[in-house]
C-alpha positions in Angstrom: 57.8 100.2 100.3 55.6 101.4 97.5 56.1 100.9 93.8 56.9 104.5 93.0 59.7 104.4 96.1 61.1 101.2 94.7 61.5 102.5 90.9 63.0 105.7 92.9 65.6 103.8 94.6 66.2 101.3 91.6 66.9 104.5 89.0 69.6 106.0 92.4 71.5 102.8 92.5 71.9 102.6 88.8 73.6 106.1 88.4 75.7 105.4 91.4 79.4 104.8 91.0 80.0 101.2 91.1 82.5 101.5 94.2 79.1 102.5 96.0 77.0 99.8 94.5 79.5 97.3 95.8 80.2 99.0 99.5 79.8 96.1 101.9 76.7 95.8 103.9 78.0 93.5 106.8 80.9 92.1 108.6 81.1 89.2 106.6 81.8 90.9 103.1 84.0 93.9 104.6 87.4 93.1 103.0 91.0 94.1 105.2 91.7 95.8 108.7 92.0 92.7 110.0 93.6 93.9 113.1 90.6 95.6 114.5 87.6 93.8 112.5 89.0 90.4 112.2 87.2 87.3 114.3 88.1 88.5 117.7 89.5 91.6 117.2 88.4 94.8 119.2 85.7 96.5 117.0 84.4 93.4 116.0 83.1 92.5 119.3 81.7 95.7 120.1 79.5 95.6 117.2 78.6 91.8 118.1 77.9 93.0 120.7 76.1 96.0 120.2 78.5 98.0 122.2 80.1 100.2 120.5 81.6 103.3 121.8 83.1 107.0 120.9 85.7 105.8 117.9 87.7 108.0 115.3 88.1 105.9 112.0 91.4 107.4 110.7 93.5 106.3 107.4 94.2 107.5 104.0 91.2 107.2 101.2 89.5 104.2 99.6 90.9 101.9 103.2 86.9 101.3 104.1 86.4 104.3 106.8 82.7 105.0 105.5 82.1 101.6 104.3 82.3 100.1 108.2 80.5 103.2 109.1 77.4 101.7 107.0 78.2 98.2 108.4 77.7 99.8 111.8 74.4 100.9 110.8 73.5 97.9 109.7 74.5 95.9 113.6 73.7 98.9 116.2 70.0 98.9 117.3 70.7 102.5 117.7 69.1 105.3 115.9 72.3 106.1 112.8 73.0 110.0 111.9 75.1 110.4 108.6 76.8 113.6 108.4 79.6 115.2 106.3 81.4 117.9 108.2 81.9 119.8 104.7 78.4 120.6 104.4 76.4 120.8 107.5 77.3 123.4 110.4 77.1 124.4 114.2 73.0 124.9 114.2 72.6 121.0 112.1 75.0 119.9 114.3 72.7 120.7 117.5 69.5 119.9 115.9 70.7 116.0 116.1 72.0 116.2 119.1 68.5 117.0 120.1 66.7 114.8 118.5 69.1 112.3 119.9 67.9 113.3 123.3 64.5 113.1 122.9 64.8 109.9 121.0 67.1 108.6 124.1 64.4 110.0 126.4 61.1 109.1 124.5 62.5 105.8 123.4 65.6 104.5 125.7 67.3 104.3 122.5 70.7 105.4 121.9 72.1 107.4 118.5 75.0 107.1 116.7 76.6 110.0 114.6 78.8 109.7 111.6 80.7 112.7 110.9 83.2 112.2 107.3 85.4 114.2 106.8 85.6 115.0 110.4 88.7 117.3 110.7 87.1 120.1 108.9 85.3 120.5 111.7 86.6 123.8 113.2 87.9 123.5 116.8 84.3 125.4 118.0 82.5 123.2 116.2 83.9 120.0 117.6 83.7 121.7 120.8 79.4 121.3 120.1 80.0 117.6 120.0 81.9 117.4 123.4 78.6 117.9 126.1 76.4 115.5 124.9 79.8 113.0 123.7 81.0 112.8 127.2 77.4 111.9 129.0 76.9 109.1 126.6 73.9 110.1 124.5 75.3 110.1 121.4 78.1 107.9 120.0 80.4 109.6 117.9 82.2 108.2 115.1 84.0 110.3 112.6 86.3 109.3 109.8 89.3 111.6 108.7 92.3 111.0 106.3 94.4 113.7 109.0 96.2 112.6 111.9 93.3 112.6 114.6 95.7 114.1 117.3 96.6 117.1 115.5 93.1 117.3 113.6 90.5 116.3 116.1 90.2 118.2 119.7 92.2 116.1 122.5 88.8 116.0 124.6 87.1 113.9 122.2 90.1 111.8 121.3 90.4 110.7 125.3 87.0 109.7 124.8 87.1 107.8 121.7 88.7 104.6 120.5 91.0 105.2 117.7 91.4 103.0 114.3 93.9 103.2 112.5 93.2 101.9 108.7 95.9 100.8 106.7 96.3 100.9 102.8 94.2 97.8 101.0 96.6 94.7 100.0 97.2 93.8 96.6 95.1 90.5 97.5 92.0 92.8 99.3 91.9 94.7 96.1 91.6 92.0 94.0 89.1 90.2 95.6 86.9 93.3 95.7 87.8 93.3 92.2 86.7 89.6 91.3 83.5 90.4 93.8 82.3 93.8 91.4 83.0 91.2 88.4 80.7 88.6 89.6 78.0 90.0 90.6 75.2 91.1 88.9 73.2 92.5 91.3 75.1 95.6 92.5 78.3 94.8 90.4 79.4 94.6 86.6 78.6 90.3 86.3 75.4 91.0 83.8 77.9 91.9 80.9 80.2 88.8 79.8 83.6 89.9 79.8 87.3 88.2 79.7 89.6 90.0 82.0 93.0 88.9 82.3 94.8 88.3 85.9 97.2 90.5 84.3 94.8 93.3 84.2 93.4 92.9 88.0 97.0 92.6 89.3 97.7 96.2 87.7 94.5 97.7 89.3 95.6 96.0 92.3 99.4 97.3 92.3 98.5 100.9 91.0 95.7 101.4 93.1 97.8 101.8 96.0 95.5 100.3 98.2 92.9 102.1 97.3 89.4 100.4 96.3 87.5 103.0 95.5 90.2 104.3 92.9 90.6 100.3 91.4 86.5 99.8 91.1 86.5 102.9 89.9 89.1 102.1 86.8 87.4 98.6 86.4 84.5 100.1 85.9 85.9 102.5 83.2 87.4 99.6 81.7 83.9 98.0 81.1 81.8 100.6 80.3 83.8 102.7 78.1 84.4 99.4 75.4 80.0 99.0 75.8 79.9 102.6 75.3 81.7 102.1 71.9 79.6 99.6 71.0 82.0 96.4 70.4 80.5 92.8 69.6 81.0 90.2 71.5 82.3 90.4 75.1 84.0 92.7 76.8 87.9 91.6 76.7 90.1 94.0 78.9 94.0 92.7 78.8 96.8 94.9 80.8 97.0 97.1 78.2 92.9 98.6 78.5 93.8 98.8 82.4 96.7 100.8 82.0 94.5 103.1 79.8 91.8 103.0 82.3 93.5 104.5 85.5 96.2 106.2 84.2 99.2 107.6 86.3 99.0 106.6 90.1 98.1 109.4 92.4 100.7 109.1 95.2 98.8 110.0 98.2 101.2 112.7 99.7 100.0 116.2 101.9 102.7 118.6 101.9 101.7 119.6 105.5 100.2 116.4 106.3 101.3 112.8 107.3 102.8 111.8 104.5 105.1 115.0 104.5 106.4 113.9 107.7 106.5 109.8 107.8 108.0 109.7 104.5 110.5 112.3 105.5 111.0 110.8 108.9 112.1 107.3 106.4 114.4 108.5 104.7 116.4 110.4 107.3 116.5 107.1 109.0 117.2 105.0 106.4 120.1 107.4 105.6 121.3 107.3 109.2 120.8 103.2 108.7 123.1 103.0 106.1 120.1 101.4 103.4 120.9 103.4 100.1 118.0 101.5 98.2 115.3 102.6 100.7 116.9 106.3 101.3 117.1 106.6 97.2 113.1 105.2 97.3 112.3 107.8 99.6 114.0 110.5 98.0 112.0 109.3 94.8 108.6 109.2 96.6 108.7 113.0 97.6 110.0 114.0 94.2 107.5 112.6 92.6 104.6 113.3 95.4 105.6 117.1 94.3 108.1 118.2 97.6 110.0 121.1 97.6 113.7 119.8 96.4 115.1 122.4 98.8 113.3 120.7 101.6 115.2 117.2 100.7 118.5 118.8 100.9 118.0 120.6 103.6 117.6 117.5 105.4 120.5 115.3 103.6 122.2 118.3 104.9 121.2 117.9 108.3 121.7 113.7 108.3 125.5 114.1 106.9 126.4 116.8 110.0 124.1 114.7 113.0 124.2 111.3 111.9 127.8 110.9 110.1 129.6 114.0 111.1 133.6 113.5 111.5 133.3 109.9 110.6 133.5 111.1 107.0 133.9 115.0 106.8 133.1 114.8 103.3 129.5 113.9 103.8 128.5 117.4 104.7 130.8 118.7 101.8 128.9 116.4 99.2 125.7 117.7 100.9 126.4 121.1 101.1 127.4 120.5 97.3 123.3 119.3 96.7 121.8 122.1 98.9 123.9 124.4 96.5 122.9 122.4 93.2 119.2 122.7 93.8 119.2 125.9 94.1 121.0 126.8 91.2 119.4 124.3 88.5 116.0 122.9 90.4 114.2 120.2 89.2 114.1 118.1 87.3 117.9 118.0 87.2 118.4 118.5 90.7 117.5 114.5 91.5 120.9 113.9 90.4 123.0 115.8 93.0 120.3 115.1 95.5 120.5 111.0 94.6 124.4 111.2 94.9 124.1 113.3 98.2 121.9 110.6 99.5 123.6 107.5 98.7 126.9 109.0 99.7 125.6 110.0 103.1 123.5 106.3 103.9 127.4 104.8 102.5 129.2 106.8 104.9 130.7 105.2 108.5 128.4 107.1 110.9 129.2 109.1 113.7 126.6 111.6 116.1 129.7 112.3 118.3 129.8 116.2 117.2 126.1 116.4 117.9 126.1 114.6 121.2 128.9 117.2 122.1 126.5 120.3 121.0 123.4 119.1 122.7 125.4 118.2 125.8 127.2 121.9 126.0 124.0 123.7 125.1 122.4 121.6 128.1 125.2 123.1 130.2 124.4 126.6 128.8 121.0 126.4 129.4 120.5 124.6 132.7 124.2 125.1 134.7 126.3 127.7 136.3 127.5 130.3 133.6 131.4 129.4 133.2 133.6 132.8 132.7 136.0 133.0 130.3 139.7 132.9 131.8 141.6 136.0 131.8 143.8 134.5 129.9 141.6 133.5 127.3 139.4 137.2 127.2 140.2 139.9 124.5 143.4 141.5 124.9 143.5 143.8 121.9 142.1 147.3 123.5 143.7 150.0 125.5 143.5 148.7 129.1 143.1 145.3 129.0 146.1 144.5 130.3 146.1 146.8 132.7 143.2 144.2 133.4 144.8 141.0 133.4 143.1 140.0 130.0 145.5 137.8 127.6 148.0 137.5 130.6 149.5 134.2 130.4 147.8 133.2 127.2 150.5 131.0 125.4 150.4 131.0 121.5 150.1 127.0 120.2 152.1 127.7 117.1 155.3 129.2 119.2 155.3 125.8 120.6 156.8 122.7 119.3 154.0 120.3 117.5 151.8 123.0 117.6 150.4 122.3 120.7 150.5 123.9 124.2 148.8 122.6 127.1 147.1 125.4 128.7 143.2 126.0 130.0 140.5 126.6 127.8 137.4 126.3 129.5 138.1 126.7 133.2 135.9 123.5 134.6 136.7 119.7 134.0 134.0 119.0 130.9 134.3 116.2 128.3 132.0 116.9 125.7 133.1 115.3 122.5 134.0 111.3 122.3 135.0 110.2 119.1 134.0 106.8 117.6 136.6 104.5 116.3 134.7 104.4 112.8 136.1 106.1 109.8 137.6 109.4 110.0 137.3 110.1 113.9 139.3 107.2 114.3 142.0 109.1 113.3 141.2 112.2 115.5 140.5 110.2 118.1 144.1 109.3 118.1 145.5 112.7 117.8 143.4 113.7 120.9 145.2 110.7 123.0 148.3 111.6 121.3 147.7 115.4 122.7 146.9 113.9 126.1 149.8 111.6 126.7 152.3 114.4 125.4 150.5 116.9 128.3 150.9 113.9 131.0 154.7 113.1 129.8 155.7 117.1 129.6 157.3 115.8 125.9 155.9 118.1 123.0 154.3 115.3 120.6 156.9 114.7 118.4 155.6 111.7 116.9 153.7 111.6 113.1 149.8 113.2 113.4 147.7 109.9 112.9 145.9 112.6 111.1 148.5 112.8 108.2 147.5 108.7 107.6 144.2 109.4 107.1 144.7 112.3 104.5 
């Protein structure tokens, strides 16, 4: 390397963001993901090993997906191709895979392509990849923050490994942290600064495991209090870091991942009866931006499946919040959409009146189509009894109790078992009161249970 590319390189690296001077360069200093790149782990020994294969790198930003993409580069004896799929297209694309196979057949050597950003790839583009993917002469490995199986084609997912990255730790931040601080090389350690444990445990917790976005505030902190020219050294307390990174960005895609695991949470954790970590939920999509509507809609939805007649007034109380929202939105509507939430993940649960739906429509769908009894059919036309429509029928309130055994359906079917928790209890015991006054011939003279529960 010459003088003139050295002083090149040397003024690049010093206008580079600090979370790029301090990307890791090797196995050793890659921080978290310890259940694929810790000491035995899968992805480990392939690149020990020099045998890596087809992988996706998928997780949400600043979790290290381009950082172990470098680290690659730096094991594999193979040729490395850095692309982003924002910027290059179809015709780049197939240039590398051509060089690839000349330099495979010129040089018996082997090329890897990195493609970030990988699910903006169109589904024809992808499709480019697939040929020269599935013989082997090139190893693909793309990084996306989108589910792979919904953003990448299912061809080159069967013929990739797939990594999941999860968000940073508190700790992995704040050693990355105390690593930018020390050193003086690539880092922040040629200024002298005081910065308080306070201060990195804020960058650490706000962060939300992202390192990019905690270097990035760290070195805001430092270079904005040089910038205004203080004496002495640089002293950052909780206070400067709190000024330096501002509100937390709450990673949330509306039609993404997020949208659905965090409202696949709280449904359950209303359906689990955990008020604390339905009412986090709730708070994590109001404040992520989500349509209120959406939240009651499926509050709604929880109170009718998942606690139906065990407490009748969950779906009131619901109904209540869908109405609510619509009428004053937000920010007010939390309230009503809090109470609806808390009051459903309280409630004794029952999914006996859904079990019955999805059982009958079942029937519906798949079984013999059951007429309706004569007796049963409209009777309020010239004709119909000239028919035999409404002949027979027997009027429940003409009867003493208010009950009349008679056929309704015309098959033996037993769709809907109540529980013995809250509410159904109760009808539960009407229903067996109903059946024991049809097996004695007795009308059912004794008290409702239904009255004791009102």
């Amino acid at each position: 390397m010459d003088l003139f590319e050295q002083q090149r390189q040397a003024a690049f690296k010093r206008v580079q963001p600090l979370a790029v001077r301090m990307r890791p360069t090797s196995l050793e200093e890659f921080v978290g993901q310890e259940h694929f790149v810790g000491h035995g782990r899968l992805l480990r020994r392939l690149l020990l090993a020099d045998r890596l294969t087809s992988a996706i790198l998928y997780g949400p930003p600043g979790t290290g997906k381009t950082t172990l993409a470098h680290v690659i580069a730096a094991h594999t004896r193979a040729a490395f191709e850095q692309v982003n799929a924002s910027a290059v297209g179809v015709k780049e694309i197939r240039e590398i895979l051509a060089l690839a196979r000349e330099r495979l057949a010129s040089a018996s050597q082997r090329t890897v392509l990195f493609i970030d950003e990988i699910h903006r790839f169109s589904r024809a583009q992808q499709d480019v990849l697939l040929p020269d993917v599935e013989a082997g002469l090139v190893i693909l490995v793309g990084a996306t923050t989108e589910n792979p199986f919904f953003a990448v084609n299912s061809p080159l997912i069967s013929r990739s490994q797939i990594f999941q990255f999860e968000p940073l730790s508190d700790e992995h931040i704040m050693t990355l942290l105390r690593r930018a601080i020390q050193d003086a090389d690539r880092g922040l350690g040629r200024f002298a600064m005081d910065i308080s444990e306070d201060a990195l445990r804020h960058w650490a917790t706000a962060s939300d495991g992202d390192a990019r976005r905690a270097l990035t505030a760290l070195e805001v902190a430092v270079l904005s209090q040089i910038a205004e020219g203080r004496p002495g050294r640089v002293v950052i307390d909780r206070t400067a870091a709190e000024q330096s990174i501002q509100r937390k960005a709450l990673v949330y895609d509306g039609t993404g991942d997020a949208h659905y695991d965090v409202a696949s949470a709280f449904i359950k954790s209303m359906r689990g009866s955990d008020p604390d970590a339905a009412v986090y939920w709730l708070a994590r999509m109001l404040e992520a931006g989500e349509d209120p509507r959406f939240i009651a809609r499926r509050i709604a939805i929880c109170a009718a499946e998942d606690v139906g007649n065990a407490d009748p007034m969950a779906l009131v109380l619901a109904n209540a919040a869908v109405q609510v929202t619509e009428f004053v939105g937000l920010p007010e509507c939390q309230l009503p959409l809090s109470q609806a939430a808390i009051y459903v993940a309280c409630a004794p649960k029952s999914n006996a009146s859904a079990v019955a739906i999805w059982e009958a429509a079942s029937d519906v769908r798949q079984g013999r189509t059951i007429p309706v009894p004569k007796h049963l059919r409209d009777a309020h036309y010239p004709g119909a009894r000239r028919l035999g429509h409404g002949s027979g029928y027997q009027y429940s309130h003409e009867h003493e109790g208010g009950y009349v055994e008679q056929e309704y359906l015309g098959v033996e079917r037993t769709y809907y078992r109540p529980t013995d928790r809250g509410h159904e209890a109760a009808m539960a015991a009407y229903l067996e009161l109903l059946r024991k006054s049809s097996a004695s011939g007795a009308p059912p003279d004794e008290r409702n249970p239904l009255e004791s529960d009102r």
